[in-house]
VOROTOR-648809 format. One record per residue (C-alpha): residue number from 1; residue in one letter; chain; x, y, z negated. Coordinates in steps of 0.02 Angstrom, whole numbers. Example, Ala and Ser with C-alpha at 12.3 -4.5 7.8 and 13.67 -1.06 7.14 Angstrom:
2
- i/aa/ch/u/v/w
- 1/A/A/615/-225/-390
- 2/S/A/684/-53/-357
% end
This chain:
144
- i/aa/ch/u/v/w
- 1/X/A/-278/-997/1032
- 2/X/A/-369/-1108/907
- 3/X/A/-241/-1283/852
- 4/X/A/-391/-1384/821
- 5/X/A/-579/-1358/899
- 6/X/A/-719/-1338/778
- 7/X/A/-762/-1502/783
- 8/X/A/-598/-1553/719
- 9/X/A/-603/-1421/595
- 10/X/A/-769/-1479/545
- 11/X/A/-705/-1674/520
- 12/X/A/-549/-1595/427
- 13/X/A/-650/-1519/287
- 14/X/A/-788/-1672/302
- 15/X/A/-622/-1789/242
- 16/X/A/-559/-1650/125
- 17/X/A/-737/-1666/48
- 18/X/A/-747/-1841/42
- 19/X/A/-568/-1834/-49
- 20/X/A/-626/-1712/-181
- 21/X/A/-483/-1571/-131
- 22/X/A/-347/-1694/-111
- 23/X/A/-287/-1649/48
- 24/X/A/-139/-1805/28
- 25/X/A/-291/-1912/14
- 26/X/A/-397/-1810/142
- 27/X/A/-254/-1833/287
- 28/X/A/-242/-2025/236
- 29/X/A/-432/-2040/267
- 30/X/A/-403/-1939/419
- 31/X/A/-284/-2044/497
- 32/X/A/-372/-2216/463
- 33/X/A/-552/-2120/532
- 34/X/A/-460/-2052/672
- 35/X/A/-345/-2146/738
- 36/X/A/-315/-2077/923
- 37/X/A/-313/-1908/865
- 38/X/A/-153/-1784/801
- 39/X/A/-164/-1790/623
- 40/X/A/-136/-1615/522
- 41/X/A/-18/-1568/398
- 42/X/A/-80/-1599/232
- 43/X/A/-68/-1406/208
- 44/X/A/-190/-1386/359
- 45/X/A/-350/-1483/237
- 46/X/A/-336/-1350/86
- 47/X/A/-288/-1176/216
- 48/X/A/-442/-1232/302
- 49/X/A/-543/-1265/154
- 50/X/A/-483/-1084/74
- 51/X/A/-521/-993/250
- 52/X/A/-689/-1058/248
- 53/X/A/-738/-1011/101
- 54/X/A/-665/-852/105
- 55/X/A/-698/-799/273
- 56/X/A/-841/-907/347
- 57/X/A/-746/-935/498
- 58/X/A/-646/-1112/535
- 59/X/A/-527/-1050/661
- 60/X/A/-360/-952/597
- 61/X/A/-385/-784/673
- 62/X/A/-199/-692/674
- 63/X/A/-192/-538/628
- 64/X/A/-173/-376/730
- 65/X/A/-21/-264/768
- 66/X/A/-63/-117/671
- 67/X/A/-63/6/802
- 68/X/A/6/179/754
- 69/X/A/-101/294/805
- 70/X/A/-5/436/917
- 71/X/A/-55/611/885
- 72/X/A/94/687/996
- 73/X/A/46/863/902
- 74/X/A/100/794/718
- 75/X/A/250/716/802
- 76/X/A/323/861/876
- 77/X/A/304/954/719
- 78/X/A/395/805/624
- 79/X/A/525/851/759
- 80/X/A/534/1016/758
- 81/X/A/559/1016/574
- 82/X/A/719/904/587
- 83/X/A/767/1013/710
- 84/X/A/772/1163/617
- 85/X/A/860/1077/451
- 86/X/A/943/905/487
- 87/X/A/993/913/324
- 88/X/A/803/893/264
- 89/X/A/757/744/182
- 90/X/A/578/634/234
- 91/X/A/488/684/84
- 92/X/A/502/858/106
- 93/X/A/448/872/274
- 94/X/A/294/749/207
- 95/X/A/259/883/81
- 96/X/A/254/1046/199
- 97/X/A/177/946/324
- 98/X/A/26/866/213
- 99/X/A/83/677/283
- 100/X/A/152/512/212
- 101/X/A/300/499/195
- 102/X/A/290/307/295
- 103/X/A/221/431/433
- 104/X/A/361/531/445
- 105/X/A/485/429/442
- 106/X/A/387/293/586
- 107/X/A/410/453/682
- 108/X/A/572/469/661
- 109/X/A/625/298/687
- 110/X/A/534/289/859
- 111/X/A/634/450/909
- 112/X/A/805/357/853
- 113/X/A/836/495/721
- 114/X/A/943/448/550
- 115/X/A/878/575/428
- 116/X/A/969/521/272
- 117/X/A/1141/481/385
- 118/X/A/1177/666/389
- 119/X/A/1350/725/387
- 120/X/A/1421/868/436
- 121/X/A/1582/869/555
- 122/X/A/1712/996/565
- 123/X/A/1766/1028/727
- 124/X/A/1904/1108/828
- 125/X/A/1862/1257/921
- 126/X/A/1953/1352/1075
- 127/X/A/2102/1446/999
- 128/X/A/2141/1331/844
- 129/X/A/2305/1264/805
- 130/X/A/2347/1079/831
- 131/X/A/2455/1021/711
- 132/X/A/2444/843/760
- 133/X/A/2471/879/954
- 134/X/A/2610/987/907
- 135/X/A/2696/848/790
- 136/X/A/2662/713/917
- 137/X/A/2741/826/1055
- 138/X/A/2899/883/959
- 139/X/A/2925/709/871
- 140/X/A/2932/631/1061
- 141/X/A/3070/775/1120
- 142/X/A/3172/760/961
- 143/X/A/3178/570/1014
- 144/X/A/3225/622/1203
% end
């Protein structure tokens, strides 16, 4: 939604005109011309001034969400490839796959993945010793 209508726009650069670019001097002249109104920040005069001439247009259009455009064919092969080598690294997949590397890792960050947070556990399996079980255990019957 527009903050001022394009009248109001229209009297904001008319004072910032009559002021010669002073927008101090073009909200004063604002003020004592418009007295019922909501008087704008000083910074309001010289952003509308600048969007005008650079645009054409007097309202402040805000910009878009950059949609990311979803090709779920690209994405599974971003996932795949993490699948096959955690230990891979954005930039390589980027390569073999012919993408950005931005691309990549948007990807991965929408499928909660931590490529560079790789580290590799060791683990217990069925039939290894535990030492620390074992001293916990006989520590508490040597105290019994």
């Amino acid at each position: 939604m527009a903050a001022y209508s394009n009248i109001k726009y229209v009297n904001i650069l008319f004072m910032y005109g009559k002021a010669d670019g002073n927008a101090a001097a073009a909200q004063r002249l604002y003020r004592e011309r418009f007295p019922e109104r909501r008087v704008p920040h000083v910074t309001v005069f010289g952003n509308t001034y600048r969007r005008m001439s650079e645009t054409g247009n007097l309202n402040h259009v805000e910009p878009r969400a950059n949609n990311r455009q979803h090709h779920p064919e690209i994405d599974e092969q971003i996932l795949n490839a993490f699948d096959a080598d955690p230990t891979t690294s954005t930039r390589k997949i980027a390569r073999q796959l012919n993408l950005s590397i931005w691309k990549v890792w948007s990807v991965l960050h929408v499928e909660r993945r931590h490529p560079f947070h790789y580290t590799p556990v060791q683990g217990l399996e069925e039939g290894d010793p535990h030492p620390d079980i074992e001293n916990c255990v006989s520590e508490s019957l040597q105290a019994d």
